[in-house]
C-alpha positions as CSV (number, residue, x, y, z in Angstrom):
1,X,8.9,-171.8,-2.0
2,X,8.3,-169.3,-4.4
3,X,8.7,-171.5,-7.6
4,X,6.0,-174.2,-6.0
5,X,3.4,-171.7,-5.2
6,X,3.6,-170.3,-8.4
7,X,3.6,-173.6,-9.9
8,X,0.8,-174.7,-8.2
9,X,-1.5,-171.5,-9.0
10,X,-0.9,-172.3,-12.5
11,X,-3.8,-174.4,-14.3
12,X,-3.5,-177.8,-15.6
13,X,-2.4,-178.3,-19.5
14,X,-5.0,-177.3,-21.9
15,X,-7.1,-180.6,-23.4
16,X,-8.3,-179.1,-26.5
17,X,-7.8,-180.8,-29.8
18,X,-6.3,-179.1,-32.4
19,X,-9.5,-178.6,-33.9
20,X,-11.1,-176.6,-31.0
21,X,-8.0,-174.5,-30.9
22,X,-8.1,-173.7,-34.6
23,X,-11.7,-172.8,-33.7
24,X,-11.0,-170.8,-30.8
25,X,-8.2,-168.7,-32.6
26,X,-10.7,-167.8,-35.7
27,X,-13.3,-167.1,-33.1
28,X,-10.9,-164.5,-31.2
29,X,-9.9,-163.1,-34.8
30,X,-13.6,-161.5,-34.5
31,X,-12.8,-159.5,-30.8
32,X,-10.5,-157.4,-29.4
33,X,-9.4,-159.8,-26.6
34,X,-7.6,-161.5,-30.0
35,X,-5.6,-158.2,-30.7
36,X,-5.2,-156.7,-27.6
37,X,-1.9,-157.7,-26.9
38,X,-0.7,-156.4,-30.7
39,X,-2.1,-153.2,-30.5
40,X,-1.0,-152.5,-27.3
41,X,3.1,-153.5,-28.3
42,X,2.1,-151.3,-31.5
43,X,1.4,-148.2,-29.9
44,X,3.5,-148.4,-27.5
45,X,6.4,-148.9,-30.2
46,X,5.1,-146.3,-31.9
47,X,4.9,-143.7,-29.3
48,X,8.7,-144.8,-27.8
49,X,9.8,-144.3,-31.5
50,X,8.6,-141.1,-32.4
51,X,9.9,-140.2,-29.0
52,X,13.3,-141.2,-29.4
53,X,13.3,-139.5,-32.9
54,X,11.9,-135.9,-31.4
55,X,14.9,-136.0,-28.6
56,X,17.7,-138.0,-30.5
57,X,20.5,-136.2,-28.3
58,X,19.6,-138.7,-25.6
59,X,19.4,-142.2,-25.4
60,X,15.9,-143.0,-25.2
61,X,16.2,-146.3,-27.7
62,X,16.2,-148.0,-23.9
63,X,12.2,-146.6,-24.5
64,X,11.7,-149.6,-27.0
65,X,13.6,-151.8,-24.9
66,X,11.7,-150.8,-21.7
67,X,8.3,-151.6,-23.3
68,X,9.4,-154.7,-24.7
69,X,10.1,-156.0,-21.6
70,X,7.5,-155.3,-19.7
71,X,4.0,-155.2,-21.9
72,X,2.9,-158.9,-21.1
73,X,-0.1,-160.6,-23.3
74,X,-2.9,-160.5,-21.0
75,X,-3.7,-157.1,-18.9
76,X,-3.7,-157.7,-15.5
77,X,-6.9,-156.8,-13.3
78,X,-4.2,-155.3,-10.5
79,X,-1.0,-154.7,-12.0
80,X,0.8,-156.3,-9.6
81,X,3.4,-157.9,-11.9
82,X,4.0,-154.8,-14.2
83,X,4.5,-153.2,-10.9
84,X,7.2,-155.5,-9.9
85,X,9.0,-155.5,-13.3
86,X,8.9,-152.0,-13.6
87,X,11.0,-152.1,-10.3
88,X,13.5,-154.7,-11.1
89,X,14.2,-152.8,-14.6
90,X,14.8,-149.4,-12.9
91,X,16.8,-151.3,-10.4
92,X,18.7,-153.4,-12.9
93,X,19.6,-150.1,-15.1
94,X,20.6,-148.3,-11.6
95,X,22.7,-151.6,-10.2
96,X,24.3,-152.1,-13.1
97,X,25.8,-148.8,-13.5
98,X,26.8,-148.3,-10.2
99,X,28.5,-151.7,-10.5
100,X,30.2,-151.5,-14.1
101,X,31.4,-147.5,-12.4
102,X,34.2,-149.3,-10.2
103,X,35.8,-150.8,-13.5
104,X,35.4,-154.6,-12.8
105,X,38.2,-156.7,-13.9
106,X,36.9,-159.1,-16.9
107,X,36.8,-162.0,-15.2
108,X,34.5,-160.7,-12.8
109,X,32.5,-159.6,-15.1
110,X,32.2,-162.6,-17.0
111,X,31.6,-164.6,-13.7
112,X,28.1,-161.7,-12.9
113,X,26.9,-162.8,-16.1
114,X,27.4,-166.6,-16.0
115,X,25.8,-166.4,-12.1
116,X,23.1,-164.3,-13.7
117,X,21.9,-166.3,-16.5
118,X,21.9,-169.3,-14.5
119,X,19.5,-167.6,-11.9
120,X,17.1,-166.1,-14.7
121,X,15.0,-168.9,-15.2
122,X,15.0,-169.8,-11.6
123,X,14.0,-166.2,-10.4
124,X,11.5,-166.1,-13.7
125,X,8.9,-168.8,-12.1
126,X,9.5,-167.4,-8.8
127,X,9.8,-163.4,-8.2
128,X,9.1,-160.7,-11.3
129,X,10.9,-157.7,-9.6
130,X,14.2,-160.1,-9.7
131,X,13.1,-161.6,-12.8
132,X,13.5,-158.3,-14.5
133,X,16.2,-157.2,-12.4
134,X,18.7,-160.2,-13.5
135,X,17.4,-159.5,-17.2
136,X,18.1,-155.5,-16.9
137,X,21.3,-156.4,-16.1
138,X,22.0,-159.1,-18.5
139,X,21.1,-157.3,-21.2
140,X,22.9,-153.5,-19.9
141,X,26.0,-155.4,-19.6
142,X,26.0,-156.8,-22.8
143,X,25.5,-153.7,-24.5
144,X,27.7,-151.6,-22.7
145,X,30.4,-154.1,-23.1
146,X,31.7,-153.7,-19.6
147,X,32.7,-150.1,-19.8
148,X,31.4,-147.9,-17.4
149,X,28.3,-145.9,-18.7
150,X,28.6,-142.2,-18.7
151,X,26.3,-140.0,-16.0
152,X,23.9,-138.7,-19.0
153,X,23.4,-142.8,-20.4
154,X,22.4,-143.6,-16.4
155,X,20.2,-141.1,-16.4
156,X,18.6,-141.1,-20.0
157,X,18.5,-145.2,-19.2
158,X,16.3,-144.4,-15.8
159,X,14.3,-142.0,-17.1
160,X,13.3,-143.7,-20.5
161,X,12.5,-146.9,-18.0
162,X,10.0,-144.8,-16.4
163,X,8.8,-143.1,-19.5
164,X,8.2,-146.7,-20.9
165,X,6.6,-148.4,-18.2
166,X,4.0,-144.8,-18.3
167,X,3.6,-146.3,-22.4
168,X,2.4,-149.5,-21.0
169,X,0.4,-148.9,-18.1
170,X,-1.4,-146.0,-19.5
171,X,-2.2,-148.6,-22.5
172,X,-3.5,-150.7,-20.1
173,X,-5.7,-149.1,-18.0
174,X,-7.3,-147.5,-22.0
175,X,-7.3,-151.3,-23.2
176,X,-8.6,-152.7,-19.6
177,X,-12.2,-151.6,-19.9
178,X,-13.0,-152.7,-23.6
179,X,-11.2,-156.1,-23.2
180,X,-13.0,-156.5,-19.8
181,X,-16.5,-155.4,-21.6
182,X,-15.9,-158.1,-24.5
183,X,-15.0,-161.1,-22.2
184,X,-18.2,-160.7,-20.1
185,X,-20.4,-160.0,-23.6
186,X,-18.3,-161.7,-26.7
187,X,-20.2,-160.4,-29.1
188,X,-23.1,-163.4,-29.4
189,X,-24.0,-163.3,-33.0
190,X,-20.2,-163.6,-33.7
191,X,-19.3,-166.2,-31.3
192,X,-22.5,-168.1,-32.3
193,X,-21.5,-168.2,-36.1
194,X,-17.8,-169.4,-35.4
195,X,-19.5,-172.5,-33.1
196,X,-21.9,-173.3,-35.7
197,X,-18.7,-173.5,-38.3
């Protein structure tokens, strides 16, 4: 049910030609709706790197990771979905510990992560807070190798999850207003030049 709703909210296929594209892309060169998405993955980057450097006796390189999965390219009016994702990470780092703690015999392990990836693209169309809990634990497995993690790398993993998800929403809600501003008034003479060429 979930997978047909959301495929049915979604619009139909773009009809552009590549010419109105190629147009469309030079004309969003000229506003910040066309860099909104870099600058915010920028910053945020920035900011979780010069925070992992000024505490480097914790593990806050899952900062990076954090706000890589979660800064999507358009800014959402209600951020339901960031919502949701910053959920399923917290509770895929959190899952995943608790689960690798018991020492799980290889081939169980290797069975999670086959039952895993094949319900990641399923969940992806249908539910975010799974989405992002099936790829927090995907990708904490993989990295800690199937050993159990240590106390302090469950809780440097939570808390740089919630310290990156602060990078992105914060970002968001600075970005929101301009972006917003430009989409109802896109700069006329601008967007007039780029039709005329």
């Amino acid at each position: 049910l979930g997978y047909s709703s959301t495929a049915a909210a979604e619009p139909p296929a773009s009809t552009a030609t590549a010419a109105q594209k190629w147009a469309r892309w030079r004309r969003l060169l000229w506003q910040l709706a066309g860099w909104q998405y870099t600058l915010r993955l920028v910053i945020c980057l920035l900011l979780a790197t010069l925070i992992r450097h000024a505490w480097p006796e914790h593990h806050f390189l899952w900062v990076l990771l954090t706000v890589a999965l979660l800064m999507e390219r358009q800014i959402e009016t209600v951020p339901i979905k960031t919502t949701q994702r910053v959920v399923g990470t917290a509770l895929g780092v959190l899952l995943t510990a608790l689960f690798l703690l018991h020492w799980p015999p290889a081939a169980l392990l290797v069975g999670l992560l086959a039952l895993l990836a094949a319900a990641r693209p399923v969940a992806r169309n249908g539910n975010y807070l799974l989405y992002s809990l099936i790829q927090t634990m995907i990708i904490v497995i993989i990295l800690d190798g199937g050993r159990a993690p240590e106390t302090g790398l469950l809780w440097d993993r939570l808390i740089a999850t919630l310290i990156g998800a602060g990078l992105v929403i914060g970002c968001n809600l600075i970005f929101r207003p301009f972006v917003a501003a430009q989409a109802a008034d896109p700069a006329p003479g601008k967007a007039g030049s780029a039709r005329r060429a």
